[in-house]
N, CA, C and O atoms as a CHARMM CRD file, in Angstrom:
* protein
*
  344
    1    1 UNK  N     45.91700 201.86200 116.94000 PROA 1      0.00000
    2    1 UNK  CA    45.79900 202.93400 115.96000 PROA 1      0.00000
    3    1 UNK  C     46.43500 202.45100 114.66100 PROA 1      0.00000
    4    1 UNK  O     47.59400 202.04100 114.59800 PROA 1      0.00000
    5    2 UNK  N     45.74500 202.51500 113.81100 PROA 2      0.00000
    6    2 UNK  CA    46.37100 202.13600 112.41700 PROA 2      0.00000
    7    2 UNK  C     47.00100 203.12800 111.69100 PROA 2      0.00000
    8    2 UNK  O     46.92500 204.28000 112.11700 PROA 2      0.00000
    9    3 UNK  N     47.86100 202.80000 110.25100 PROA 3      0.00000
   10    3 UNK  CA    48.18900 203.59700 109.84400 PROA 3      0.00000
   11    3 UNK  C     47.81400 204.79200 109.14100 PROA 3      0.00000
   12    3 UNK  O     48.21200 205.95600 109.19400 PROA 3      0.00000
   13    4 UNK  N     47.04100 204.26200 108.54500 PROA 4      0.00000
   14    4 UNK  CA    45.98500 205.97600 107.91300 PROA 4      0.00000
   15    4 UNK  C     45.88900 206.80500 109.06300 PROA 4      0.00000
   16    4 UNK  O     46.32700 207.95500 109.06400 PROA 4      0.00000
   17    5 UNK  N     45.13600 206.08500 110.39700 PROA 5      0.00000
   18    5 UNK  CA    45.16200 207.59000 111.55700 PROA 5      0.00000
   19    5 UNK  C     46.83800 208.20100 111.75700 PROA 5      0.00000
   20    5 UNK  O     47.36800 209.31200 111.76000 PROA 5      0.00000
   21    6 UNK  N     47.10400 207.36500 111.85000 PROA 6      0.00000
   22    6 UNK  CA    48.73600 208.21400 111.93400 PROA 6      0.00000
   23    6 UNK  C     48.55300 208.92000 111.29800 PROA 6      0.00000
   24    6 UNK  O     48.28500 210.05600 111.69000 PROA 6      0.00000
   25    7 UNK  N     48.59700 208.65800 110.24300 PROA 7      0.00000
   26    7 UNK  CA    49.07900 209.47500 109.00400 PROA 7      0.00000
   27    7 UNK  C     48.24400 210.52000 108.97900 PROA 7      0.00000
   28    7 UNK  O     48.87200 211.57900 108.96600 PROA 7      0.00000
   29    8 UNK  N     47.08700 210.65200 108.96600 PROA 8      0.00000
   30    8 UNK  CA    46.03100 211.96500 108.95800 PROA 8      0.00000
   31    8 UNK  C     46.22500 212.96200 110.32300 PROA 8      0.00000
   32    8 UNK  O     45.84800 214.13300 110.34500 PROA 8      0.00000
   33    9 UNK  N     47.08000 212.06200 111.78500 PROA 9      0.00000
   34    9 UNK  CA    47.42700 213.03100 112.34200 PROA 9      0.00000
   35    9 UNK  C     48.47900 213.44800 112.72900 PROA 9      0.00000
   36    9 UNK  O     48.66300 214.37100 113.52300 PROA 9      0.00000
   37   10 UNK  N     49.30600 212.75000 112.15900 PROA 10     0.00000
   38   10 UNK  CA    50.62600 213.87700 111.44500 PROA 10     0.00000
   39   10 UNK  C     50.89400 215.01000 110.77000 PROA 10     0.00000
   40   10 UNK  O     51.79200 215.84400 110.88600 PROA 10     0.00000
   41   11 UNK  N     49.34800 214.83500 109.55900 PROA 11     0.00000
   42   11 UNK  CA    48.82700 215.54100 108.38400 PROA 11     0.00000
   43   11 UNK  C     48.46200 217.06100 109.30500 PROA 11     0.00000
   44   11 UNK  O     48.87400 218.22100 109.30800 PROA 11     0.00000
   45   12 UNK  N     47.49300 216.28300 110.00700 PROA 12     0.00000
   46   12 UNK  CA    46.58400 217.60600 111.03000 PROA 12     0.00000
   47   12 UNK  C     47.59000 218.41200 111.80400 PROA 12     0.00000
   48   12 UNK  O     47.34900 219.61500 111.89800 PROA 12     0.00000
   49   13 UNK  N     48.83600 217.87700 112.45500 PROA 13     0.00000
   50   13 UNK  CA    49.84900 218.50600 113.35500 PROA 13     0.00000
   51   13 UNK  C     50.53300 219.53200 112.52000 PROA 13     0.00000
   52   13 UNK  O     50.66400 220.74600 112.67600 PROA 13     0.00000
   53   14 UNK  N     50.87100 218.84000 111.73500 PROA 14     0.00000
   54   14 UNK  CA    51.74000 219.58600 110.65800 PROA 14     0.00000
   55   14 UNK  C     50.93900 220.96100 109.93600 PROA 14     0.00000
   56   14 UNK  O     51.49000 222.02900 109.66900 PROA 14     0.00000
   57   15 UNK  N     49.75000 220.67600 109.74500 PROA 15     0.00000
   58   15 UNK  CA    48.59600 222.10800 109.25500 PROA 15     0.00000
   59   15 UNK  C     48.75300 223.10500 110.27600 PROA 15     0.00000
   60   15 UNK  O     48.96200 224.30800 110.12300 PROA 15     0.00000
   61   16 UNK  N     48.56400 222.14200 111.83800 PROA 16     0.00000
   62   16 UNK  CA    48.41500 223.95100 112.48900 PROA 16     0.00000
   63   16 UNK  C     49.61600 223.71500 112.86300 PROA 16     0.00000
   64   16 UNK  O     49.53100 223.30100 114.01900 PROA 16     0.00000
   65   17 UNK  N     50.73000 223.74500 112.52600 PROA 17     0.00000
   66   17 UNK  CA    52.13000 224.29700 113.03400 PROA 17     0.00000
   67   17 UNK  C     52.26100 225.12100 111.71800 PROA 17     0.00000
   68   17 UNK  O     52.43200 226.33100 111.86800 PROA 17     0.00000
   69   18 UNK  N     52.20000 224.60600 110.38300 PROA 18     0.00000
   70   18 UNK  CA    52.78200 225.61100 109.40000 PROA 18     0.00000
   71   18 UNK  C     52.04600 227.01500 109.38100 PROA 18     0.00000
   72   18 UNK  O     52.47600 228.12400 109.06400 PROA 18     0.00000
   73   19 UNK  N     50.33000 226.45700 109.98800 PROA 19     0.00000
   74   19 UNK  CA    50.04600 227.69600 110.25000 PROA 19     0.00000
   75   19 UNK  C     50.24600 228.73500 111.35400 PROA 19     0.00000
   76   19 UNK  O     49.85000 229.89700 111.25500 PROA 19     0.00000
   77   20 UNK  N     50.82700 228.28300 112.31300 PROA 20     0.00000
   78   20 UNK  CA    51.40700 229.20700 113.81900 PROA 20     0.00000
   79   20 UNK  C     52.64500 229.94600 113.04100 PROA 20     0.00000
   80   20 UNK  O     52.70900 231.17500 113.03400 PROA 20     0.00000
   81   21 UNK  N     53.91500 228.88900 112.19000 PROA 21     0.00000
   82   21 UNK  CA    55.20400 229.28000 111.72000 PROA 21     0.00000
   83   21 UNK  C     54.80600 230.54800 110.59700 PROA 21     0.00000
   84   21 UNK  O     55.49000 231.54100 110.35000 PROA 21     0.00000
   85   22 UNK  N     53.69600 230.23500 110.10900 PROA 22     0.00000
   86   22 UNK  CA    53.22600 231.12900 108.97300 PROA 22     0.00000
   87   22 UNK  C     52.87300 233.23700 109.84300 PROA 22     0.00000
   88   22 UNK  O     53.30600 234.35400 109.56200 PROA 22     0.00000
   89   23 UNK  N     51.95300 232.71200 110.83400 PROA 23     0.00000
   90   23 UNK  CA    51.68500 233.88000 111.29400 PROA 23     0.00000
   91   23 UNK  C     52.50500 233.86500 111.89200 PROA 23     0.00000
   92   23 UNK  O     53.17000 234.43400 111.02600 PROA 23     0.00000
   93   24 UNK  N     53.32100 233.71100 112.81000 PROA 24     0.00000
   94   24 UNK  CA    54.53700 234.20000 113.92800 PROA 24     0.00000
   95   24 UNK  C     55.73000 234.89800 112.95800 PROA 24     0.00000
   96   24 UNK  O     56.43300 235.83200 113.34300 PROA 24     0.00000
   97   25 UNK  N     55.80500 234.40400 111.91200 PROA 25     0.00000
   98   25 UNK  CA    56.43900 235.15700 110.60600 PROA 25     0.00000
   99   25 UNK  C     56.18200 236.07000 109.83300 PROA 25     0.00000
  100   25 UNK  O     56.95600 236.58600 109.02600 PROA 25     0.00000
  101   26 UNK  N     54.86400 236.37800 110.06700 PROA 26     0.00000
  102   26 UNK  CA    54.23000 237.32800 109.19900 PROA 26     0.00000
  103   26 UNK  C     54.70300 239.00600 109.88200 PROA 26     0.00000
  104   26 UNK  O     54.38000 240.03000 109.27900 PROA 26     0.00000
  105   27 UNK  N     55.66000 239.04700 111.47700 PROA 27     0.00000
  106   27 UNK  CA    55.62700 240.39600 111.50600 PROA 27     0.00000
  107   27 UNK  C     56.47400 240.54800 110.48700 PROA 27     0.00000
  108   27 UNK  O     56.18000 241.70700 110.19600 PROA 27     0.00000
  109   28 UNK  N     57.39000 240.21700 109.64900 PROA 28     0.00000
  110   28 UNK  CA    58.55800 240.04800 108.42700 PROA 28     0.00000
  111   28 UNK  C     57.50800 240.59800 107.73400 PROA 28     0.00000
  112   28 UNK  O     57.91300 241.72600 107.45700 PROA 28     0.00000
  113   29 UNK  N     56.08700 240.43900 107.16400 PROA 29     0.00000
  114   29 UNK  CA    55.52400 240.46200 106.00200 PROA 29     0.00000
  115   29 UNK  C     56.11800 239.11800 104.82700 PROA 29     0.00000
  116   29 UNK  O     56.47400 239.22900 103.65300 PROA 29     0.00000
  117   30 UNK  N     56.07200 238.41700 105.33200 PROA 30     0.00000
  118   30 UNK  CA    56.49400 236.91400 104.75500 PROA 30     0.00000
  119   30 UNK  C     55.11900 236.58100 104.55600 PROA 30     0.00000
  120   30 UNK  O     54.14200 237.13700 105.05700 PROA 30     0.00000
  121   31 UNK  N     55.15300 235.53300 103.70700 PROA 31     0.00000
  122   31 UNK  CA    53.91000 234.38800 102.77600 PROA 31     0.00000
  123   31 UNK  C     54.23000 233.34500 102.41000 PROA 31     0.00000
  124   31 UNK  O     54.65300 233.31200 101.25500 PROA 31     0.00000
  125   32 UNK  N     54.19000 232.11500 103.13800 PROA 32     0.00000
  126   32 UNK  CA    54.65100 231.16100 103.10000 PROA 32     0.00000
  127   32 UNK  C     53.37100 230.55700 102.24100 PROA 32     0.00000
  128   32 UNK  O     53.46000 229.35000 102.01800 PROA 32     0.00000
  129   33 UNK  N     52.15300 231.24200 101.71100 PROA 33     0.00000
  130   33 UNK  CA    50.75300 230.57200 101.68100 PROA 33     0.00000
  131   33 UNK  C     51.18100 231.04900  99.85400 PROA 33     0.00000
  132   33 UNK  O     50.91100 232.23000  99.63900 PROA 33     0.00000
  133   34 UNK  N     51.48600 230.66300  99.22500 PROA 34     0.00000
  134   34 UNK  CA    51.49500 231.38400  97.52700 PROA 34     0.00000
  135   34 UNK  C     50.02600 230.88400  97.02400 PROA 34     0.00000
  136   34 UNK  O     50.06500 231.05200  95.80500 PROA 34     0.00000
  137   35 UNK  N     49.09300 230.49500  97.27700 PROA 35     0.00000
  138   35 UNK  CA    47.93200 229.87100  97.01500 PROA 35     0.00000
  139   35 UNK  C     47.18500 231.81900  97.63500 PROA 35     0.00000
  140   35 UNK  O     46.40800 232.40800  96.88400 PROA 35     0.00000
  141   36 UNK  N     47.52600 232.31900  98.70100 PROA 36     0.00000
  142   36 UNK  CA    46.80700 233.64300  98.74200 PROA 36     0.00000
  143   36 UNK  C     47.32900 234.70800  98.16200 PROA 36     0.00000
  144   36 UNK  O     46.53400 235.64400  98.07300 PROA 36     0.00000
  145   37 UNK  N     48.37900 234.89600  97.73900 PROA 37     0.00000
  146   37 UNK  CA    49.38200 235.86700  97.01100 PROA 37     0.00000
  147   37 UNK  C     50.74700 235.36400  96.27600 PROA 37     0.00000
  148   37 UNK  O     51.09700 234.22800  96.59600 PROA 37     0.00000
  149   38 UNK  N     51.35100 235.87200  95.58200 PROA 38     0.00000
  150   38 UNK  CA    52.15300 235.50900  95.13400 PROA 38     0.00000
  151   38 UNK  C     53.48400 236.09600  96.33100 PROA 38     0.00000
  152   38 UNK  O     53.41500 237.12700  96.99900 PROA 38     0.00000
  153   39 UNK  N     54.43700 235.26400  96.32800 PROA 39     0.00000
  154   39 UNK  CA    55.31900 235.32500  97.33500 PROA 39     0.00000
  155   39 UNK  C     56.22900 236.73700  97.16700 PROA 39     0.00000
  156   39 UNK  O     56.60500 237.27400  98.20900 PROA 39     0.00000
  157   40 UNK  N     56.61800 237.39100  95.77600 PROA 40     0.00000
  158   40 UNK  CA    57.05000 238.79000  95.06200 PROA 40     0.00000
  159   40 UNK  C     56.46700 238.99100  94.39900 PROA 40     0.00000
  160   40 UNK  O     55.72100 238.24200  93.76900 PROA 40     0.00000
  161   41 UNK  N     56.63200 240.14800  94.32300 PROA 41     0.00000
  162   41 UNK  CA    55.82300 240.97900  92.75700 PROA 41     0.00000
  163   41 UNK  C     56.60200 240.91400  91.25800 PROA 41     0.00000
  164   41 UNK  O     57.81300 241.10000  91.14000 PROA 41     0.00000
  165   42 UNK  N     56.07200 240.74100  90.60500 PROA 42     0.00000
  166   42 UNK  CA    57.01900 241.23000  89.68500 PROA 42     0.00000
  167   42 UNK  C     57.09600 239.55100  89.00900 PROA 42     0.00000
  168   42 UNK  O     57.88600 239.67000  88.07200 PROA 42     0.00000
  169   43 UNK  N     56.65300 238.12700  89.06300 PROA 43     0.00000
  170   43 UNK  CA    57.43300 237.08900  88.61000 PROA 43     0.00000
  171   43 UNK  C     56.17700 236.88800  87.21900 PROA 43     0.00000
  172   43 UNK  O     55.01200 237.16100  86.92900 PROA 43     0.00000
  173   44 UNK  N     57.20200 236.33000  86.77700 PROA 44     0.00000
  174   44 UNK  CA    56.58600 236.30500  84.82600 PROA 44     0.00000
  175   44 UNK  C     55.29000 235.55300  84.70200 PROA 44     0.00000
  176   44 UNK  O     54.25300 235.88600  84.12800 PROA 44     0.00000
  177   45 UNK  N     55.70300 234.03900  85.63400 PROA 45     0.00000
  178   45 UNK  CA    54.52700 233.28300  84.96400 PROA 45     0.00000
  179   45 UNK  C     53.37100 233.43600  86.86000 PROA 45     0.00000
  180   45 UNK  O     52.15300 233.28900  86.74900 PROA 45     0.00000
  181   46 UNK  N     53.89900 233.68000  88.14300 PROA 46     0.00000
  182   46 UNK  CA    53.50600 233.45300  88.94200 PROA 46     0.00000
  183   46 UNK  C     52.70700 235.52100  89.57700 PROA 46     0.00000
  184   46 UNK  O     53.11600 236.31200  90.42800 PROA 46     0.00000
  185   47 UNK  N     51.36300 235.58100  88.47300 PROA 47     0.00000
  186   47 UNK  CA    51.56100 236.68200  89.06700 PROA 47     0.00000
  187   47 UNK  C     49.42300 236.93600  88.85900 PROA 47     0.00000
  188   47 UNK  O     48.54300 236.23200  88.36500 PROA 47     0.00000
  189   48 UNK  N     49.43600 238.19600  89.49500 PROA 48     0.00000
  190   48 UNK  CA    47.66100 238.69100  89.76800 PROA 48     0.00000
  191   48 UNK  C     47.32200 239.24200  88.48100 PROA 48     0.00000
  192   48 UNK  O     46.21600 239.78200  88.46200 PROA 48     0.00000
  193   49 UNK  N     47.99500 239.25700  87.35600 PROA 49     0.00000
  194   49 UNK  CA    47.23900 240.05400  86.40900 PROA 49     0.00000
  195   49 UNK  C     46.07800 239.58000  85.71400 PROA 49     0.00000
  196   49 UNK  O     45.26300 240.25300  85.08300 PROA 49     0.00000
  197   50 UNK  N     46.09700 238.50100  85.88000 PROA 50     0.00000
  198   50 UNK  CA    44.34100 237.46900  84.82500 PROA 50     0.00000
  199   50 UNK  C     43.59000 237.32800  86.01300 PROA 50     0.00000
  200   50 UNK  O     42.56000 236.65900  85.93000 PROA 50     0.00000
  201   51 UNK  N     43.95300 237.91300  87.30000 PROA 51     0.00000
  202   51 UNK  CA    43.04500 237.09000  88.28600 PROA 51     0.00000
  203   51 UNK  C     43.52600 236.29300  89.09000 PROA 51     0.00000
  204   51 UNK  O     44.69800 235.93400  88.98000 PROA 51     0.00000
  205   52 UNK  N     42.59800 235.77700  90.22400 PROA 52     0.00000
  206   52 UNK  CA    43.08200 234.57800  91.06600 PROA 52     0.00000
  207   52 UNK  C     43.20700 233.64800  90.66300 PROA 52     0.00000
  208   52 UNK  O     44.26800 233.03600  90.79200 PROA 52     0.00000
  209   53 UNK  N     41.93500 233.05900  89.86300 PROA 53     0.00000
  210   53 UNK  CA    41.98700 231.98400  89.62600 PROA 53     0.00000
  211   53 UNK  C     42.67200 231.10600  88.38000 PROA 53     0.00000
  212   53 UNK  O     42.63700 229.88400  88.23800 PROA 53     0.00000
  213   54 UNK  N     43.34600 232.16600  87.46800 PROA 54     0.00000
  214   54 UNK  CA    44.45700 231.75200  86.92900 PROA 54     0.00000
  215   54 UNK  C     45.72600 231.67000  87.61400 PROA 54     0.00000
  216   54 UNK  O     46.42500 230.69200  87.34900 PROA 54     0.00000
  217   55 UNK  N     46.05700 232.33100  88.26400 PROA 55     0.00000
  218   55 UNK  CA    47.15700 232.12400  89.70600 PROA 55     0.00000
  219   55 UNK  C     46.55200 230.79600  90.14300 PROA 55     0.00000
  220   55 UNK  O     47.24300 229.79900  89.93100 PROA 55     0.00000
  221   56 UNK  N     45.40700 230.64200  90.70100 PROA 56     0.00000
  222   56 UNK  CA    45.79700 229.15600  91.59000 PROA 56     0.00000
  223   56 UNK  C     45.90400 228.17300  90.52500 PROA 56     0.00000
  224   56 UNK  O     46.76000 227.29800  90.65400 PROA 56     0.00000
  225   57 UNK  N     45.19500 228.18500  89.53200 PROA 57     0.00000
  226   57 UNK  CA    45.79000 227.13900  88.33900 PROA 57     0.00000
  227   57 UNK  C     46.52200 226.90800  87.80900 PROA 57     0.00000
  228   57 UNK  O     46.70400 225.78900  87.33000 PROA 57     0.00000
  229   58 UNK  N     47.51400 228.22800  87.62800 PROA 58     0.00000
  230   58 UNK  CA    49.18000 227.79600  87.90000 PROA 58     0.00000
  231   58 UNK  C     49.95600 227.23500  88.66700 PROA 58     0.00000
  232   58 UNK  O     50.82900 226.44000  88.32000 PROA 58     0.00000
  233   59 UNK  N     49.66100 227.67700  90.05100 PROA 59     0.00000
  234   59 UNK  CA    50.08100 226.67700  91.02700 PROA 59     0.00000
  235   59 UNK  C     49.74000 225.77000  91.08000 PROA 59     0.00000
  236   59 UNK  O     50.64500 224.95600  91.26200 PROA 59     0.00000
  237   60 UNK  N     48.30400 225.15000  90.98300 PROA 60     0.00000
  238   60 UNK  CA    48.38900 223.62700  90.56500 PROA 60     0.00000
  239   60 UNK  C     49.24100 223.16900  89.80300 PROA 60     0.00000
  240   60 UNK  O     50.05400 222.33100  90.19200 PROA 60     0.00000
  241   61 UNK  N     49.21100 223.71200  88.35900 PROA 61     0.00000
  242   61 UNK  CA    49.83500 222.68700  87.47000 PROA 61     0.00000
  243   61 UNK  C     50.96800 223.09500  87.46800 PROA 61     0.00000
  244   61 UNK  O     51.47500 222.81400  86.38200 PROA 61     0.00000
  245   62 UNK  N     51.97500 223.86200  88.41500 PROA 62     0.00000
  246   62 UNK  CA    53.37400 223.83900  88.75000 PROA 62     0.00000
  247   62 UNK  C     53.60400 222.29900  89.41400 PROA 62     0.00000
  248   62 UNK  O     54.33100 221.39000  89.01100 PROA 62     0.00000
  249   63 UNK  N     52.82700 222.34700  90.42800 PROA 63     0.00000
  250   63 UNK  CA    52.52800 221.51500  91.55300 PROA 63     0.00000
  251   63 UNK  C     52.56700 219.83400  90.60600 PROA 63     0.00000
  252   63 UNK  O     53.29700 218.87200  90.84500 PROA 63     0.00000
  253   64 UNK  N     51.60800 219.96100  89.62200 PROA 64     0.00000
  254   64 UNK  CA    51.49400 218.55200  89.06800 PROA 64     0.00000
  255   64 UNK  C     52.36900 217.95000  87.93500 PROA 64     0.00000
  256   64 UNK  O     52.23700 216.75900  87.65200 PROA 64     0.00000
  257   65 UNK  N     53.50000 218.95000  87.10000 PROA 65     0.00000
  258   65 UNK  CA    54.54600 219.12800  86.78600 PROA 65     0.00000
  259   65 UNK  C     55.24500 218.76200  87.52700 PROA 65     0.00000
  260   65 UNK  O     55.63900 217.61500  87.31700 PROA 65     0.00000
  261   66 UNK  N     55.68500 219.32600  88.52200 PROA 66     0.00000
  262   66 UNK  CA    56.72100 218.75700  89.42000 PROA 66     0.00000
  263   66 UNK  C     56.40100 217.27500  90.20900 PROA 66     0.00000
  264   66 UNK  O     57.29300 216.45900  90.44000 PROA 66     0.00000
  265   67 UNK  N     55.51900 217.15000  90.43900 PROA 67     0.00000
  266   67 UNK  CA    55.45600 215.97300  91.06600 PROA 67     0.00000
  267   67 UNK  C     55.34600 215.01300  89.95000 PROA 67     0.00000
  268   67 UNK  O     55.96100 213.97300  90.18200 PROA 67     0.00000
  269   68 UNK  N     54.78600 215.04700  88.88400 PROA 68     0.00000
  270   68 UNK  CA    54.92700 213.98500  87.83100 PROA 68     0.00000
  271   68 UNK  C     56.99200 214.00900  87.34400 PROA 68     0.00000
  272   68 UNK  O     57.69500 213.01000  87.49900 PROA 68     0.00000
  273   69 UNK  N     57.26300 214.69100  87.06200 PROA 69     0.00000
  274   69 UNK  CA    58.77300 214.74700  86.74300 PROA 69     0.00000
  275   69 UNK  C     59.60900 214.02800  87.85400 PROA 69     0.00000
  276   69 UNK  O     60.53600 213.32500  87.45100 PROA 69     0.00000
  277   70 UNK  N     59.39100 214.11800  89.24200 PROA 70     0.00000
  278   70 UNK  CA    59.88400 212.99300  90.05900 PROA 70     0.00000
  279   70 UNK  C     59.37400 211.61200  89.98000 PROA 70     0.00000
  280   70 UNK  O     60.18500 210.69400  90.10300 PROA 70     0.00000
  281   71 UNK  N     58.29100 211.38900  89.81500 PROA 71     0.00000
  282   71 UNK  CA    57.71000 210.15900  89.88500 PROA 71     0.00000
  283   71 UNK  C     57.80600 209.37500  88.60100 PROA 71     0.00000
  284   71 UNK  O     57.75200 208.14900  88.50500 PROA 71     0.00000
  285   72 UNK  N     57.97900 210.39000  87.47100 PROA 72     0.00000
  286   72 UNK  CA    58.39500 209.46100  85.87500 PROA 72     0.00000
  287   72 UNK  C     59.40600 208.67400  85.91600 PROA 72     0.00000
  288   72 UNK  O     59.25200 207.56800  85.39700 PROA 72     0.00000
  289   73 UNK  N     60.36600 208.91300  86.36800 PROA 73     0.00000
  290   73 UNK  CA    61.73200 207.83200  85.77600 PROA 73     0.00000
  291   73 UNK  C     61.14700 206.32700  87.08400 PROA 73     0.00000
  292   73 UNK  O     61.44100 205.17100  86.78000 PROA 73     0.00000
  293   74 UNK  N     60.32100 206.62500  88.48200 PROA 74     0.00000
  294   74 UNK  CA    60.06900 205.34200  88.55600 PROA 74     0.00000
  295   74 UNK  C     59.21000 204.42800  87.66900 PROA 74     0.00000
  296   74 UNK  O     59.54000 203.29000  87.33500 PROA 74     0.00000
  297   75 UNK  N     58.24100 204.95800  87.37500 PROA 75     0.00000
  298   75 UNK  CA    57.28100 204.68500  86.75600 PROA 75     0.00000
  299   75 UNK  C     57.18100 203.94300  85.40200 PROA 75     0.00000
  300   75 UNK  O     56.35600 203.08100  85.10200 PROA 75     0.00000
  301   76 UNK  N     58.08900 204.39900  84.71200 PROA 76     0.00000
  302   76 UNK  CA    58.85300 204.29600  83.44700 PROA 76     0.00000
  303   76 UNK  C     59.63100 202.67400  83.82600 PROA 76     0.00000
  304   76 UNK  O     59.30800 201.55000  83.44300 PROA 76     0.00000
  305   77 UNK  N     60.56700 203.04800  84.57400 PROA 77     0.00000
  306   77 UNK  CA    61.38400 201.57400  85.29800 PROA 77     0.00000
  307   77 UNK  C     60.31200 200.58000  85.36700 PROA 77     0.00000
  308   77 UNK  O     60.35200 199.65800  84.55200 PROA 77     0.00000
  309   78 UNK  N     59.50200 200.62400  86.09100 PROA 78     0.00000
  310   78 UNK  CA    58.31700 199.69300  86.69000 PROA 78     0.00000
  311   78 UNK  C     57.81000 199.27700  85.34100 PROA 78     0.00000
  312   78 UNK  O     57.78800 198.05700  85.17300 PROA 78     0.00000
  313   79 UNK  N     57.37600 200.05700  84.29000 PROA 79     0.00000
  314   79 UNK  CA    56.45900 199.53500  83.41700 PROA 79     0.00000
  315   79 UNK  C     57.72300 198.96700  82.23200 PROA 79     0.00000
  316   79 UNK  O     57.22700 198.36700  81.27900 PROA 79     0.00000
  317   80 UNK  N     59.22200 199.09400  82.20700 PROA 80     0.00000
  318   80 UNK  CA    59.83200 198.37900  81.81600 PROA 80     0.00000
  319   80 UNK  C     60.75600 197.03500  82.37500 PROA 80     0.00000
  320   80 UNK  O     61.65900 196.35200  81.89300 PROA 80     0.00000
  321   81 UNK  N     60.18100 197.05400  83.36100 PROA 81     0.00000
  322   81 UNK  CA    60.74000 195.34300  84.48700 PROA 81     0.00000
  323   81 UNK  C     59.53700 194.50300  83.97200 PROA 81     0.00000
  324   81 UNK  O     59.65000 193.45000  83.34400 PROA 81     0.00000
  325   82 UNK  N     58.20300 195.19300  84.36800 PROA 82     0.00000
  326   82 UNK  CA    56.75400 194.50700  83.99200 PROA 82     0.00000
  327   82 UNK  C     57.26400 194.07100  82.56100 PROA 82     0.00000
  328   82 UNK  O     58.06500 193.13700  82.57400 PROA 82     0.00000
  329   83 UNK  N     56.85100 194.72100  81.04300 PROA 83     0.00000
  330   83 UNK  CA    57.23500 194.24200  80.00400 PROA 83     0.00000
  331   83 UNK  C     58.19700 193.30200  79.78700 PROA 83     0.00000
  332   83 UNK  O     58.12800 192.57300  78.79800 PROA 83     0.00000
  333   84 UNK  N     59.25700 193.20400  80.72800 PROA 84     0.00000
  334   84 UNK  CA    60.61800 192.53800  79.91000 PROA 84     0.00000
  335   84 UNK  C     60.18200 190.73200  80.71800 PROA 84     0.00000
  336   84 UNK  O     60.81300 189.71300  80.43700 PROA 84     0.00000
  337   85 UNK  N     59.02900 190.78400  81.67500 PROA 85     0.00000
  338   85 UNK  CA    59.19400 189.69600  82.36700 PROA 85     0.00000
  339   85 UNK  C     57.79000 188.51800  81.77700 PROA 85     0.00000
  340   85 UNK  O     57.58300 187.34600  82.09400 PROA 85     0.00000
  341   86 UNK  N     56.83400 189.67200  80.58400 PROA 86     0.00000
  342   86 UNK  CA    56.02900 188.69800  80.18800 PROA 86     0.00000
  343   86 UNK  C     56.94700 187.97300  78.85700 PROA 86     0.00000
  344   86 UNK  O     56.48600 187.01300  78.24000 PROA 86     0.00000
């Protein structure tokens, strides 16, 4: 078994457990899913008033914000080791 299958079924294990943890939680009225609702009411930028599909496009680009802001300072490093070595 190579590594991509691992990895895709780790991916797959992990989907239906968050989804068992998701409903076995839900007698709370919990939402672990913010892609179907917003997790409270009431938040400034994370909310139903334009619609869904400005909600999920916020969550994307929360999503791609944050993951670019971790990954910059490597990135940055890398493309200044590269420069300093031509």
């Amino acid at each position: 078994m190579c590594a991509d299958d691992r990895g895709l079924l780790w991916l797959s294990g992990l989907a239906v457990v968050m989804l068992w943890v998701n409903s076995a939680l839900s007698v709370y009225d919990t939402n672990f899913f913010f892609v179907v609702r917003p997790p409270v009411e009431g938040l400034p930028l994370l909310n139903l008033d334009h619609g869904w599909h400005v909600y999920f496009l916020t969550v994307v680009g929360i999503g791609l914000v944050a993951l670019t802001s971790v990954h910059l300072p490597t990135m940055l490093r890398e493309r200044r080791s590269h420069s300093k070595m031509k």
